[in-house]
Structures are given as C-alpha cells and as structure tokens.
C-alpha positions in Angstrom: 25.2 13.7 17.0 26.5 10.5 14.8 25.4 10.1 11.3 23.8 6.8 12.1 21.4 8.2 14.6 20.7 11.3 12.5 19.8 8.7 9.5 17.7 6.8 11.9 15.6 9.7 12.8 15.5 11.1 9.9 14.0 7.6 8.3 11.3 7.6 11.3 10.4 11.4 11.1 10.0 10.3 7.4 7.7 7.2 8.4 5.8 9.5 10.1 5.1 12.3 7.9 4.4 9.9 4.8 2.3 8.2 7.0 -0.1 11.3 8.4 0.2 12.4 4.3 -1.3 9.1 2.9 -4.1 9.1 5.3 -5.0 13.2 5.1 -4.1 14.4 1.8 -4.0 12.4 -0.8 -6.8 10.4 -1.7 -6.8 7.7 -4.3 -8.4 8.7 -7.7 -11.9 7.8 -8.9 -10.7 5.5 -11.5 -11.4 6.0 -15.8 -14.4 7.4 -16.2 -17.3 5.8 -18.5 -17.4 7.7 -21.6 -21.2 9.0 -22.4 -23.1 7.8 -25.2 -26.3 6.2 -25.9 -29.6 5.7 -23.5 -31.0 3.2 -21.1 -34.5 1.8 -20.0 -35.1 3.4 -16.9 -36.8 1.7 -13.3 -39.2 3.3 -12.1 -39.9 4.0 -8.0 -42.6 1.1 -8.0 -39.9 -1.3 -9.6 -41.5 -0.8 -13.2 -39.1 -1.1 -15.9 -39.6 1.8 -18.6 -38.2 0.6 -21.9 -36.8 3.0 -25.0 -39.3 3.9 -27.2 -39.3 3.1 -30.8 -37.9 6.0 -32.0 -35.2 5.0 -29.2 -35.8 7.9 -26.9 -36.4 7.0 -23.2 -39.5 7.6 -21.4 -38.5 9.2 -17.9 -41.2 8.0 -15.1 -43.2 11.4 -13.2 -41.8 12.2 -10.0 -42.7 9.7 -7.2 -42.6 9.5 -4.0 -38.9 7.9 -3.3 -39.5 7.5 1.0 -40.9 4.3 1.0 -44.1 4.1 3.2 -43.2 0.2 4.1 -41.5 -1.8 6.4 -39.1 -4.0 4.3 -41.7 -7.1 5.4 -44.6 -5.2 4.3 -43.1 -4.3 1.2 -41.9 -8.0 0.4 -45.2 -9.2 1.4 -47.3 -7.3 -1.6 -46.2 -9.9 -3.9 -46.4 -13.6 -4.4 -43.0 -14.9 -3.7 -40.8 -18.4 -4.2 -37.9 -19.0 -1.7 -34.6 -19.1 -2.0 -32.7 -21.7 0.3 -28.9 -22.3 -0.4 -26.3 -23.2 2.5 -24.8 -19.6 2.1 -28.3 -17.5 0.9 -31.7 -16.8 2.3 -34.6 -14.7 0.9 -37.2 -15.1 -1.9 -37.8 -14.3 -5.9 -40.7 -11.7 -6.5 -43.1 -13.7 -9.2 -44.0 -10.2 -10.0 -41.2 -9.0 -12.4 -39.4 -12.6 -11.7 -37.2 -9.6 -9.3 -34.4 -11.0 -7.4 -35.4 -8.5 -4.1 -35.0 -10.6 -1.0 -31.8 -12.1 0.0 -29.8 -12.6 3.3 -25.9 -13.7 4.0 -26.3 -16.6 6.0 -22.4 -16.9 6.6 -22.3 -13.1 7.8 -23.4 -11.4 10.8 -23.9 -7.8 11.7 -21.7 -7.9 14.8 -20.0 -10.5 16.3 -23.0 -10.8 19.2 -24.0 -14.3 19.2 -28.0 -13.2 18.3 -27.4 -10.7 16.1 -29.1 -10.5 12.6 -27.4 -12.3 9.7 -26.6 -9.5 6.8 -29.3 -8.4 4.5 -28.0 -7.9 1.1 -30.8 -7.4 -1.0 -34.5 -5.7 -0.4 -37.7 -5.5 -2.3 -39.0 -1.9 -3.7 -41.4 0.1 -1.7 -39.7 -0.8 1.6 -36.6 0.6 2.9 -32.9 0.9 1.1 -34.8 -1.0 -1.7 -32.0 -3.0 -3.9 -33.0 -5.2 -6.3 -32.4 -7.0 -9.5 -34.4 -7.6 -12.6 -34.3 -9.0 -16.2 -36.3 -8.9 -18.8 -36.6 -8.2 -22.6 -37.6 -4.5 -24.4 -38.3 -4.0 -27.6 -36.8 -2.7 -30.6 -39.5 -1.7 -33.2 -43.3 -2.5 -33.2 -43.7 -3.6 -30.0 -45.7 -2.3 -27.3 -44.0 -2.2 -24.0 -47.0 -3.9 -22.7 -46.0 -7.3 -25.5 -42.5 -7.7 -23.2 -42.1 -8.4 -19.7 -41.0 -5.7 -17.6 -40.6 -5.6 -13.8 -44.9 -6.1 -12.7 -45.1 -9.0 -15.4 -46.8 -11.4 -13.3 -45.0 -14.9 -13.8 -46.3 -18.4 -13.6 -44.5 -20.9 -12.2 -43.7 -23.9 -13.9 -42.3 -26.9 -12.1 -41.1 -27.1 -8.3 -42.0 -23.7 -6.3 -38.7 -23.6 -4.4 -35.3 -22.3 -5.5 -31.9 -23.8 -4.5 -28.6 -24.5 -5.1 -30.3 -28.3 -6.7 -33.1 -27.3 -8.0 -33.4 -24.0 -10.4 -36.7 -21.9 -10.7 -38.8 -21.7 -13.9 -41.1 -18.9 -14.8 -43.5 -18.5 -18.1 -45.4 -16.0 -19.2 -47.5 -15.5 -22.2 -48.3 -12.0 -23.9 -51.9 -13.1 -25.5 -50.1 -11.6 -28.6 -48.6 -14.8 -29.8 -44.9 -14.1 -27.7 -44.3 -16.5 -25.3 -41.7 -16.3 -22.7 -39.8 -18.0 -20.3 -37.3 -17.3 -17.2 -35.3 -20.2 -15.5 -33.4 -18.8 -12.3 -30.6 -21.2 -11.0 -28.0 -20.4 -8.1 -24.9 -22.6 -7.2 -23.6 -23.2 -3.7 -22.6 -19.7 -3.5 -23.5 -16.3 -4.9 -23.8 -16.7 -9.0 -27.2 -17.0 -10.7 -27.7 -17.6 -13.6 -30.7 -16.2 -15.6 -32.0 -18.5 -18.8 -34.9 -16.4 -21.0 -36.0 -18.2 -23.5 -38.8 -16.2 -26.2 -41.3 -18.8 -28.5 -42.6 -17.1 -31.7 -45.8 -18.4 -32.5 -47.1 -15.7 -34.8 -46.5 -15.0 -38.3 -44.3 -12.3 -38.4 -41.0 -11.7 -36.9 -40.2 -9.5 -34.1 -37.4 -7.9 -32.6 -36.3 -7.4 -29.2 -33.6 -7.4 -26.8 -32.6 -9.1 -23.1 -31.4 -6.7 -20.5 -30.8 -7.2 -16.9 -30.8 -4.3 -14.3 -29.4 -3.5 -11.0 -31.8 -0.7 -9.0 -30.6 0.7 -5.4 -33.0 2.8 -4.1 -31.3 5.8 -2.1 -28.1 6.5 -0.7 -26.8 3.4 1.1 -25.3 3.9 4.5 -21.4 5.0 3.3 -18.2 4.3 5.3 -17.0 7.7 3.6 -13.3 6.5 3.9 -10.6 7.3 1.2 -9.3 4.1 1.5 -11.8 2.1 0.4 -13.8 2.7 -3.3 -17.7 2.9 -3.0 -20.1 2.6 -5.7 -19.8 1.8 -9.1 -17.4 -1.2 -10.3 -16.9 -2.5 -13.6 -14.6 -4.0 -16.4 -15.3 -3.9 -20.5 -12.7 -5.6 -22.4 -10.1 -5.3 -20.1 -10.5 -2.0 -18.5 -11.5 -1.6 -15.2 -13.8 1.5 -14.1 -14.6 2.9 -11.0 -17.5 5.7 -10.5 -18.3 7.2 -6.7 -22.4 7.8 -6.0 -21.7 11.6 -5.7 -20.6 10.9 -9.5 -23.6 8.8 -10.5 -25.8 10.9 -9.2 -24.4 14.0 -11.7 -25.6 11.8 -14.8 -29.3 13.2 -13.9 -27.6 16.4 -15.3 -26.9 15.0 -18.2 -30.2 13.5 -18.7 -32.0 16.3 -18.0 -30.0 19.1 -20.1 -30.4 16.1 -23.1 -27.1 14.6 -22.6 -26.9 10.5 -22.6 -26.6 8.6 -20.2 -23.4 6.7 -19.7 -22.3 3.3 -21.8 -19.3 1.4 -22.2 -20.0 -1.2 -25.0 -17.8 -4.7 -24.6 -17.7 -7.6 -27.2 -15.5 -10.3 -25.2 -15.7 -9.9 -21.5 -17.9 -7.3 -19.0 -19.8 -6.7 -15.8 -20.9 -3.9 -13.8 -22.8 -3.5 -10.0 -22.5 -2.1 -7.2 -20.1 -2.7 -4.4 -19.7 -2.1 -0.6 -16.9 -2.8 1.6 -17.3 -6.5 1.6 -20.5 -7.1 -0.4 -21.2 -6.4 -4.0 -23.8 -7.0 -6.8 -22.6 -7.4 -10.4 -24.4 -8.4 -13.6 -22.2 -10.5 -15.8 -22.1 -11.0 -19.1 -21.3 -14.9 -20.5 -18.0 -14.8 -22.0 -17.5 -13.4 -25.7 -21.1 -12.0 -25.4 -21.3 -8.4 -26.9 -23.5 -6.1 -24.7 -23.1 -2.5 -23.2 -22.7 -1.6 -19.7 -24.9 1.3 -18.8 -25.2 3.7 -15.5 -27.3 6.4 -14.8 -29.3 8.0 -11.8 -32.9 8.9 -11.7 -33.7 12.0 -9.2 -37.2 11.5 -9.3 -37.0 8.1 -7.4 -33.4 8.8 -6.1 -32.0 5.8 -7.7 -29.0 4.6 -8.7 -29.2 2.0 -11.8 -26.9 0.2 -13.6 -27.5 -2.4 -16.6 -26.5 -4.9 -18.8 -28.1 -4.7 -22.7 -27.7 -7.0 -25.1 -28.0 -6.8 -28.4 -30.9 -7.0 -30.8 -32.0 -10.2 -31.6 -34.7 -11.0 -34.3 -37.0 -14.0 -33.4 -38.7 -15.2 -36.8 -42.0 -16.5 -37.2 -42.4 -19.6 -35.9 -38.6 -19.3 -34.4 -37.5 -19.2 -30.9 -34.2 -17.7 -29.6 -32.5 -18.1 -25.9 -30.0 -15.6 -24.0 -28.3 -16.5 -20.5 -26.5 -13.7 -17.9 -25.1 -14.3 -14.5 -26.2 -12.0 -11.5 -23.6 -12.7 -9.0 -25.2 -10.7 -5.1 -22.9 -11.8 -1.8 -19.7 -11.2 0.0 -16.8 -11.0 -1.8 -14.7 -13.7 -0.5 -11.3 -13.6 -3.0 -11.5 -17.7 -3.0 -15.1 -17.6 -4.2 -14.5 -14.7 -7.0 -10.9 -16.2 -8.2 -13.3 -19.5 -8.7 -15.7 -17.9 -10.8 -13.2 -15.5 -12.5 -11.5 -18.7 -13.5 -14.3 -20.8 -14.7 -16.7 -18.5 -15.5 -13.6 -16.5 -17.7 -14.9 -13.3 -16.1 -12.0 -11.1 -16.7 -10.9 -9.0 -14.3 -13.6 -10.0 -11.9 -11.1 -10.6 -8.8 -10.2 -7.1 -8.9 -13.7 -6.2 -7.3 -12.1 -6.2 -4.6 -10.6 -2.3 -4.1 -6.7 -3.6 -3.6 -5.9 0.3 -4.4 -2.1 1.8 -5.8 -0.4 -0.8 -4.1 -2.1 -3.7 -6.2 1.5 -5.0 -7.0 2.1 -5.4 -3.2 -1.7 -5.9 -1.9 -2.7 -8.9 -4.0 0.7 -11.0 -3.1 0.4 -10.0 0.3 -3.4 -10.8 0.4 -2.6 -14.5 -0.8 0.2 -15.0 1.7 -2.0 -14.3 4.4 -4.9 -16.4 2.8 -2.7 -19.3 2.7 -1.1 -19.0 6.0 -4.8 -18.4 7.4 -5.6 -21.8 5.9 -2.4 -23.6 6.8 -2.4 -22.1 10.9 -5.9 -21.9 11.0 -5.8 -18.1 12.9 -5.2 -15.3 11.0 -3.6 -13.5 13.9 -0.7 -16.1 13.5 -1.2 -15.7 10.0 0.1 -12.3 10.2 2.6 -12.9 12.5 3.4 -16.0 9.7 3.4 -13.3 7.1 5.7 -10.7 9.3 8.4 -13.6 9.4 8.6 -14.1 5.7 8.7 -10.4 4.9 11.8 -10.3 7.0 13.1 -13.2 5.7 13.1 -12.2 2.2 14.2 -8.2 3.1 17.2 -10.5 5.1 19.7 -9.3 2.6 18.8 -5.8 2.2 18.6 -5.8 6.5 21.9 -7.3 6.4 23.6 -5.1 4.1 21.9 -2.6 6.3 23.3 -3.3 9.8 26.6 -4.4 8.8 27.0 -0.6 7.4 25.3 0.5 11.0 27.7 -1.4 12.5 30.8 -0.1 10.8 29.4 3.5 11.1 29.3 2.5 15.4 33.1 1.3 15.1 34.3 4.4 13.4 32.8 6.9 15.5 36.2 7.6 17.6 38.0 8.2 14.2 35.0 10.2 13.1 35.5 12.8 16.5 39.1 12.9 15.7 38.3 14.1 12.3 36.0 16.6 13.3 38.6 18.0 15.8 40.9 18.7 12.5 38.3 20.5 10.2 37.0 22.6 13.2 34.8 24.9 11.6 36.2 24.1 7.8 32.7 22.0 6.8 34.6 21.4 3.2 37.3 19.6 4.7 35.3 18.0 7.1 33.1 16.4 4.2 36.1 15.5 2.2 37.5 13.7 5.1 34.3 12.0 6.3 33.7 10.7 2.4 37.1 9.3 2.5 36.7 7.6 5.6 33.2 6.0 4.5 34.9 4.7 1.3 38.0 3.5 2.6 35.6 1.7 5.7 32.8 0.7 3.0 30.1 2.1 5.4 27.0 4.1 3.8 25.7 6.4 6.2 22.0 6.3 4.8 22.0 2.7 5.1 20.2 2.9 8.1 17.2 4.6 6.3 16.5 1.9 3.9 14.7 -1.2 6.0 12.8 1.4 7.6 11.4 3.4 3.9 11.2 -0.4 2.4 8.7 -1.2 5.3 6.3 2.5 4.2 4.8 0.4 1.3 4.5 -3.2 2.9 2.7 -1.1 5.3 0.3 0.7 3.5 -0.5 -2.5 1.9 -0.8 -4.7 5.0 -3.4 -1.7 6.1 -5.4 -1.5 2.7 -6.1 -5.2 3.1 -7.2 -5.5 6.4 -9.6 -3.1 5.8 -11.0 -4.2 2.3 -11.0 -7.8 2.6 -14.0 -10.0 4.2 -11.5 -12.3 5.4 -10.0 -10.0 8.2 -13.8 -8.9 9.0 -14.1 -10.7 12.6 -11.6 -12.6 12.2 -10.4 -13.5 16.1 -6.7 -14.0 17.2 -6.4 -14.9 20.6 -8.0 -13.7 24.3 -9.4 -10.0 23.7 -8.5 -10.0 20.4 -11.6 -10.9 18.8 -11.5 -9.1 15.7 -8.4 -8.4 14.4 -9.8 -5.9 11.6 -11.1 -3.7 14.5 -8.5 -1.6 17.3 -7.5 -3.6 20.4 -10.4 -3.3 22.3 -8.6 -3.0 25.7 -7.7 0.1 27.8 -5.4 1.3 30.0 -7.6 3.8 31.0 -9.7 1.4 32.7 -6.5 -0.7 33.7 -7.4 -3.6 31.0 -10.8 -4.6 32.6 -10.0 -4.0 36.4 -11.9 -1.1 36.6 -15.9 -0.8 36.5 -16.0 1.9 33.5 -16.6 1.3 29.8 -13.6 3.6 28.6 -14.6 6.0 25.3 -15.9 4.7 22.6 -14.2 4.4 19.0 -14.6 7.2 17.2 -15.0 9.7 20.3 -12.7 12.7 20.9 -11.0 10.9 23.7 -10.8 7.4 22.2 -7.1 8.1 20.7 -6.1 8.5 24.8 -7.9 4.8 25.4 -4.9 2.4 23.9 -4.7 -0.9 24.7 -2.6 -3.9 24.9 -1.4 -4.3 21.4 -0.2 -0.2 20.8 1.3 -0.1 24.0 3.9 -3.6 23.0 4.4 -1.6 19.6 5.4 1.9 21.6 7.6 -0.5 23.5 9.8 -2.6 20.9 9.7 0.4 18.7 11.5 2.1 22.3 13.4 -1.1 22.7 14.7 -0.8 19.5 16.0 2.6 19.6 18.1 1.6 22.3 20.2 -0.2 20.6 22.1 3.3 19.6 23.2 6.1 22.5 20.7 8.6 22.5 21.5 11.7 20.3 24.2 14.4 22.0 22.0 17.5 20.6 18.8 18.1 23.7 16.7 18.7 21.0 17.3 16.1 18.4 16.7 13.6 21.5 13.8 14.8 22.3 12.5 14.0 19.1 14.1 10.5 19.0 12.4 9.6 22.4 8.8 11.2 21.6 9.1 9.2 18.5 7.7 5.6 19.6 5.0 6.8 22.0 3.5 9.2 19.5 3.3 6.2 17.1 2.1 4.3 20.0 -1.4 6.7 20.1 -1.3 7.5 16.5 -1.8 3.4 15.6 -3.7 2.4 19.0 -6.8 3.3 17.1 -6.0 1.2 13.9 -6.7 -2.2 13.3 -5.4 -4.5 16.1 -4.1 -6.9 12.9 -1.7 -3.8 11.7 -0.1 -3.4 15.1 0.4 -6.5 15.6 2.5 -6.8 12.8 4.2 -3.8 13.5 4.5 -5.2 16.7 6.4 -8.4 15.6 8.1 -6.4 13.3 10.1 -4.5 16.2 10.7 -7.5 17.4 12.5 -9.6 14.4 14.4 -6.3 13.5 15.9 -5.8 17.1 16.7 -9.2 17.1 18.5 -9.0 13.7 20.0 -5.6 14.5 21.5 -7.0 17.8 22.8 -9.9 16.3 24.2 -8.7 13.0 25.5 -5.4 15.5 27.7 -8.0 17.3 28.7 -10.4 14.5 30.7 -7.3 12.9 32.0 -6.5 16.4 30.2 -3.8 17.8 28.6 -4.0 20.9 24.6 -2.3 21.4 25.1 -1.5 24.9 20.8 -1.8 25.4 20.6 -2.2 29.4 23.3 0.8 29.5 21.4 2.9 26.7 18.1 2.8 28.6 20.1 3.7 31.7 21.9 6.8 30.2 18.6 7.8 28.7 16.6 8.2 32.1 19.5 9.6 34.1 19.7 12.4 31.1 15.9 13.1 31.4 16.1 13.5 35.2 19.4 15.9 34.5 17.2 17.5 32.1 14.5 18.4 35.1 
C-alpha cells in the first residue's frame, strides 16, 4: 500500500480514536477550588434566614422536613405577593422576606410544541425544587436577629404595587427599635435586578450591621449528568474563575459538621457567584470595586445548596443613615445579553458563565462567528454552513500545501515500485532511497494527516458550543430540521416518514441504528472522498479504509444535527479542494473508476 493512503488512514483511525477518548475518558476538571475559611448565615427550610451570632458562630437550623408538602402554586400563594411583568420575565416578589421566588422565561419554552409551558426559573420555598433569592442585613454586635430583616420580615409597600422593567419596587420596614429600613427592587428589559437597601438611624447610639444577599436551591435539580457541560457552582473573585460540582457542595456539610468553615473567597474589585444550568443561571453580583466575600456551603438538614454575597461591616451612627446596592442577575444566558452587562456593568469575567470548556481559545471565536453569521443570514443552519466556508478558507493554505504534497506523492508512485523492486527485503536501503526521493520531489508523506488532525480541535469546539449555548437550543434550519442542537430527527428505519412507525427513541438501545438524513450525507462525502485515492492493496488495511465512513456515519447520527452538518459540508469543500488542487499539479483522482474498482474487489472478495 502507498504512503499517502497509509497517512490517510492512519489520520482517520486517529480521528476516531481521539474522538471515542474525549467523549469516554477524559473528563474536564472541576475547576480551582474555593479555599475554606470563615462562616456564613444559613437559610433555613421555611426560607428563614439564620444570621451569625455575636460571638460570630452560626446557628444551624433543627432538621426539617426538606419534601415540600406543596404544590409550587400553593406554596407561592402563602404569602402576599407583588408582580413582576417585563417583556422577557414573569412571576412575583414575596413581601414576606422581599424574596425574589417566582419567575418565568417568557422568551423560552420547554419543547418546541406550540402549547408547551414557558420555562420556570425560579420557585418559592415550601413547594417543589424551591429556588429563591433573598437579601437582607445581619448584624454584627448587639443586635438581636429579630432588630434586622431576615427572610419572614414582612415588608410594606411603598409607592406603585407592580414591578417592571419602568417602574421599580419599594419596600419599608420598621424594627419598633428605632432601625428603619428600606428595599427598592428594580429590573431592566432583561435579567439584572438591582437591589437598593437603604438603613435610617433614628436612635441614639450607633449600630453595626452588614448587607448580604443569598442564593437558596432547595434539592438536587434535575442534572444532565454530561462531562461536557459544568453543573453547579460558578464564580469569579478578582480575576479568578471557580467552578464547584453539587456532589462537591454537598461535602461542605462535612466540614460544618466536624467544625470546619464553610467556604469563602473574599474579592475587593470585582465578584459574583450562583448557580448555573445548561442555559440558565442565577448569580449575585457585586457593584464594581465593592469588597465582599463569596460564600458556599450546603445544609443537609434541608438539603440545600446556598451560596452568598456578604458585605462588609458598616457602622450606621446615631442619627445617620447608610445605603448598599447588589445586582441579582436570574435568566437565560444569552452571550449578547451577558457581554452587555459584563461591559457596562464592569462585571469581570461574567461572559465566561457560559462553560466554553479547554478549547476556550477556539470556542469563544468560533461562538462569535456563528453569532454573527446567525444575525447576518438569519438561520443558524446556514450560519454554520457560513462558518464551515470560512474555516476552509482560512486553513486554504495549510490544505494547499497539503494536497499539492498528496499529489506529488500520487505522481511518484511508479518510481516508488521501482525502488522497492531494488531494496527487496533490505528495509535500510529501501528508507534511504525513499527519503531521497521525497527530498529531491519535495513531497512529505504525512502531509496528508495534517487537514484531517487540524479539523480534531475545530471539532471538539464546534461540538462544545452547540451544546452549551442557548443560541443553538431550537434553533431550526430548514424542512425536518427543526432543532439543529438536537440529532436529525429522521429515520431510515421508517424510510424518512413513509412508514406508519415511530422509529426508537433517542437515548434507547436501538436509537444509534435509527440515522437519518443528515448522518447518512456525512457517511457519504466522507465515502466520496476516500475515493479520490485507489483503495489500499493490503485486504486488510481496506477493509478498514472502507468501514471507516459508515462507522462514523452511526457513531455521529446520534449527535447534534448542527455538528454533522458541518461535518457534512466539510466533506464537501475538501473533496472539492482535493480534486482541484489533485489536477492542478497534474495528477488525475480517477473517482468514477475508484468506486468501480472498489465494488468489483468486494464482490472478488465473496
């Protein structure tokens, strides 16, 4: 067999093999873990926020109940509420606690069904999958926790009862103690609040306190479970970016409970922490050059997972008054929308929320392409095929360089035989000659591996951000393609549609056997392509080279139809390069006659 067809199998055995490795073996790591230190005031299963004590210690709530007895519209329902109403949000505040505990995506649905439920992001304590933020103020020396609101405080409203993207929300509450305080919720046109307490002095002596605001979720949330994609914690203090699993989190009860800390990262220029999901996420945020600590911890007794912003202690003098603001930002993480606030808001790092994973360097410019082509074409399935174009473009002269060596390798092959008739068995002299023939020629015999191993990366990356970004999520391209982050929907098991059966179901043990439309073009111009060379001599080694694109074929029919459909163009462009640059340098890809050699050997072989 030729060297060039030995390099070409050996670059898609490679493929393959790096391919089945990435997805089974090695698994991205956790990220920096936060380094333990100082405690935490602690929510409670009923929503009740228990503050540190004086001496600083923090009181741990009894064991409750953490199965929640309500429906989610029962549990909303216990408390007097104020709506929220933006373009983009739906839900309600809690006036007990002032918690943010009800909110729905408007923009977002479920499925892609017609009637199906927009996404609910947010849910009030007591019901199910309880998620919830609150904010509030604890003190720090000589007074009670009943003297600060906490998460029952019952608020008063002052002003207009409504909450919108216009008109913000304000709350007061007095403590009967001389401590009067105030909460004014806004929300902008998409996902930030922002959260204004104010605190009046009217005695005479001065106190001390500080603001915090928490993030609660109640239980286990439903978990894709996919290496791929980071679920959980998220962060950044100063610069450094954090990333904690739940099965981590939920270790810190250890610590607590053995009288270890919890754990705190303490920032003075730049920081927020939450919670985030595949495409949605909840982060507190800290204003720009606003000292605070970023805490996590888990409480077993309510199975909940907590994090929180603390600020620092402020000292309110008699008479005095002092004001803090944070931002809570709770929605879908749109890259547009989090750029924007990253930008204006100066919230460093806040655009990597979004898991863009190893290949950040690849994944991010790729991600922007597409974003801009999407906006440009207005279909993100011709974005892609956009973005497939320009990757070939600018991998031209590496392709070129390539071919031209392929195609010099094809033209020497009858001097090649001739040499190996000298050496006979002498594989010294045989390697001598060959290397003097490839230098005097200027062909690289491994040239043909390079446009194939440059393509491992770009695909990886493609993959990573069809899977992570909301963008892709439902995002149609044309016909049956109605979600291009999804597998091609169609099977040939049930000849496309002609037949009356629903063929198995993603995820089943059979599904890999259902491809569709999409796969079976890729297994095709990946076939197509190989035929631009004679198939290998050796029986063995062509056996290989034509099982190759049909087991990629089945191995990527259950991907996302947006990744084959790249790889799918990208067969195309590179047999159309190969072919042309092929007969530029005077070689001649018999194609027609390749495929015909091919099927008479196979029914030799029988």
């Amino acid at each position: 067999m030729d060297d060039q067809n030995k390099n070409l199998i050996l670059a898609t055995a490679l493929s393959f093999l790096v391919i089945l490795v990435w997805f089974v073996l090695f698994p991205p790591p956790s990220g920096e873990q936060l380094q333990p230190t100082a405690e935490a005031p602690v929510v409670a299963p009923d929503g009740t926020l228990v503050p540190p004590s004086a001496t600083g210690e923090v009181q741990v709530p009894g064991a409750l109940p953490a199965t929640p007895e309500e429906t989610r519209a029962a549990a909303a329902a216990r408390t007097e509420r104020v709506e929220i109403s933006t373009p983009r949000l739906t839900g309600s505040i809690s006036l007990t606690g002032g918690r943010i505990d009800d909110l729905r995506l408007t923009d977002y649905r479920e499925t892609q069904d017609e009637d199906a439920d927009i996404v609910t992001f947010l849910s009030p304590a007591g019901g199910p999958d309880a998620y919830y933020a609150v904010h509030g103020w604890a003190g720090a020396g000589g007074l009670a926790p009943e003297d600060v609101p906490g998460a029952l405080t019952e608020w008063q409203i002052e002003g207009a009862a409504t909450l919108d993207e216009n008109t913000p929300l304000s709350l007061i509450w007095e403590n009967g103690n001389g401590l009067t305080f105030r909460k004014t919720i806004a929300v902008d046109e998409d996902y930030m609040f922002t959260v204004t307490q104010s605190v009046e002095n009217t005695t005479e002596a001065p106190v001390r306190m500080f603001p915090y605001g928490i993030l609660a979720r109640q239980g286990l949330p439903d978990l894709i479970n996919f290496f791929v994609l980071h679920e959980g914690l998220v962060s950044a203090a100063d610069g450094t970016l954090t990333e904690m699993h739940y099965d981590d989190i939920t270790d810190l009860e250890v610590n607590v409970a053995e009288g270890g800390p919890v754990e705190k990262t303490p920032f003075t220029e730049t920081g927020w922490i939450g919670f985030t999901d595949q495409y949605w996420m909840a982060t507190l945020v800290a204003p720009k050059n606003t000292p605070a600590n970023a805490v996590v911890k888990y409480t077993g007794a309510n199975d909940t997972y907590q994090t929180e912003l603390r600020y620092n202690v402020v000292e309110i003098p008699a008479g005095g008054r002092t004001e803090t603001t944070s931002y809570l930002f709770a929605g879908a993480k749109e890259w547009e929308t989090i750029r924007g606030y990253q930008e204006n808001l100066g919230i460093n790092q806040f655009v990597d929320a979004i898991d863009w994973g190893w290949f950040a360097f690849l994944t991010k410019p790729i991600f922007w392409a597409l974003h801009y082509l999407n906006l440009w074409i207005g279909n993100m399935g011709l974005a892609i095929l956009g973005l497939t174009l320009l990757l070939k473009t600018l991998l031209f002269p590496l392709a070129y360089k390539s071919y031209v060596s392929m195609s010099k390798m094809k033209m020497l092959q009858p001097e090649m035989e001739k040499i190996k008739e000298r050496a006979g068995d002498d594989r010294t002299k045989l390697q001598q000659e060959m290397m003097a023939l490839y230098k005097k020629e200027g062909a690289n015999p491994a040239s043909g591996c390079l446009p194939i191993l440059v393509q491992i990366p770009i695909f990886f990356s493609l993959y990573k951000v069809i899977f992570v970004t909301i963008e892709l999520r439902h995002a149609p391209f044309f016909g049956w393609i109605k979600d291009l982050s999804a597998p091609d929907p169609s099977s040939f098991l049930n000849l496309f549609g002609l037949l009356p059966f629903t063929p198995p179901e993603p995820g089943s043990l059979f599904a890999i056997f259902s491809i569709g439309v999409l796969p079976i073009l890729m297994g095709v111009t990946m076939w197509m392509q190989q035929k631009l060379n004679p198939s290998p001599t050796d029986k063995t080694q062509a056996m290989v080279f034509a099982w190759m694109p049909w087991v990629f074929m089945f191995m990527l029919g259950t991907f996302a139809s947006g990744l084959v459909l790249y790889w799918t163009a990208n067969n195309v462009i590179t047999f159309i390069q190969q072919y042309t640059i092929m007969r530029s340098q005077g070689a001649k890809p018999d194609v027609f006659g390749n495929i015909i050699a091919s099927f008479k050997r196979d029914k030799s072989a029988e």
